[in-house]
C-alpha positions in Angstrom: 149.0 113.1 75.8 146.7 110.4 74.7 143.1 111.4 73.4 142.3 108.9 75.7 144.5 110.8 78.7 142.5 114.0 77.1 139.3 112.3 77.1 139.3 111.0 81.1 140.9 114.6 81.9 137.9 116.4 80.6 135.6 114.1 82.5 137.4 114.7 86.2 138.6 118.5 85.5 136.8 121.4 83.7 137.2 124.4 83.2 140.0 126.3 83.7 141.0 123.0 86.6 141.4 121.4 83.3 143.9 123.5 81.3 146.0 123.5 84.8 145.7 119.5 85.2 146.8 119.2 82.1 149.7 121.4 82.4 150.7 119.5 85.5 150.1 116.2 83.7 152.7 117.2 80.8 155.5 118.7 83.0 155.1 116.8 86.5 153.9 112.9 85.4 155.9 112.2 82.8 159.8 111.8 83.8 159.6 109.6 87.0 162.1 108.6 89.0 162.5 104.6 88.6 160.2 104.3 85.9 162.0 102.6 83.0 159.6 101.5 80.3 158.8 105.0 79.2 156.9 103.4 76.8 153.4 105.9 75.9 151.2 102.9 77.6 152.9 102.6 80.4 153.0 106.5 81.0 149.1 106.5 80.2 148.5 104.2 82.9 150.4 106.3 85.6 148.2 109.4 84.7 145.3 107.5 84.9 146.2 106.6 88.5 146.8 110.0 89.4 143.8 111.2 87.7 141.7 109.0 89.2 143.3 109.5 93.0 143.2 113.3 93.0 139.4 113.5 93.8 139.2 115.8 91.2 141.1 118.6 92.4 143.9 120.7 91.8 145.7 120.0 95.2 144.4 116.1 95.0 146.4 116.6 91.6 149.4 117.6 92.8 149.6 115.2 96.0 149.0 112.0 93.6 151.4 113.4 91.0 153.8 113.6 93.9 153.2 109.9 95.1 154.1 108.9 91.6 157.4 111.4 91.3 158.0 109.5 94.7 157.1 105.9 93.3 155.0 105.5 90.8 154.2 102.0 91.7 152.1 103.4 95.2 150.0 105.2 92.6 149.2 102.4 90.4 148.1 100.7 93.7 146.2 103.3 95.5 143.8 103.8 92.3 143.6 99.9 91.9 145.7 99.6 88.8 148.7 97.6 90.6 147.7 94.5 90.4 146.1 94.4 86.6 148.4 95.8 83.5 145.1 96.5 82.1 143.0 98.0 85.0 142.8 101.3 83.8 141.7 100.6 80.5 138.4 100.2 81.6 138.3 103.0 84.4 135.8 105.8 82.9 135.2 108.5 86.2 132.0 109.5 87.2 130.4 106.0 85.5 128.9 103.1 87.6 131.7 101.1 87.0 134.4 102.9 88.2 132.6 103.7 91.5 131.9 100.2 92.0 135.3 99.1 91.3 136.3 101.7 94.3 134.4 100.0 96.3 
């Protein structure tokens, strides 16, 4: 993963929710079906999206990882990356910005 996949995982998981997220990130988010590019950016934006939709929880991990195994273009759009290539970029969780930008 990315340092800065690592870096956005260590702000929404920690502990030992983070050594499981991460596992999940690695073997569930990173062969989807439809998704073409496999290009390292592209793959970096889908785990932000299900980073930043699973509230921060193991379950909430697994459901969004899910919606992207199922299309990974629903996840880009229910974390407000579907619209913007470079949305994610500036998503940072737990900072005023990224609340704000949730609305």
């Amino acid at each position: 993963m990315s340092s800065a996949t690592e870096q956005r995982l260590g702000r929404v998981f920690g502990g030992a929710g983070r050594a499981e997220a991460r596992h999940l990130l690695i073997e569930d988010c990173a062969e989807l079906p439809g998704w073409h590019s496999r290009s390292p950016e592209g793959l970096e934006r889908i785990r932000f999206a299900v980073l930043k939709i699973s509230g921060g929880t193991i379950a909430g991990l697994v459901d969004a990882i899910y919606l992207a195994q199922t299309d990974w273009r629903d996840a880009l759009v229910a974390a407000g990356f579907g619209h913007d290539v470079s949305a994610h970029d500036s998503w940072w969780p737990g900072t005023r910005e990224s609340r704000d930008a949730e609305g």
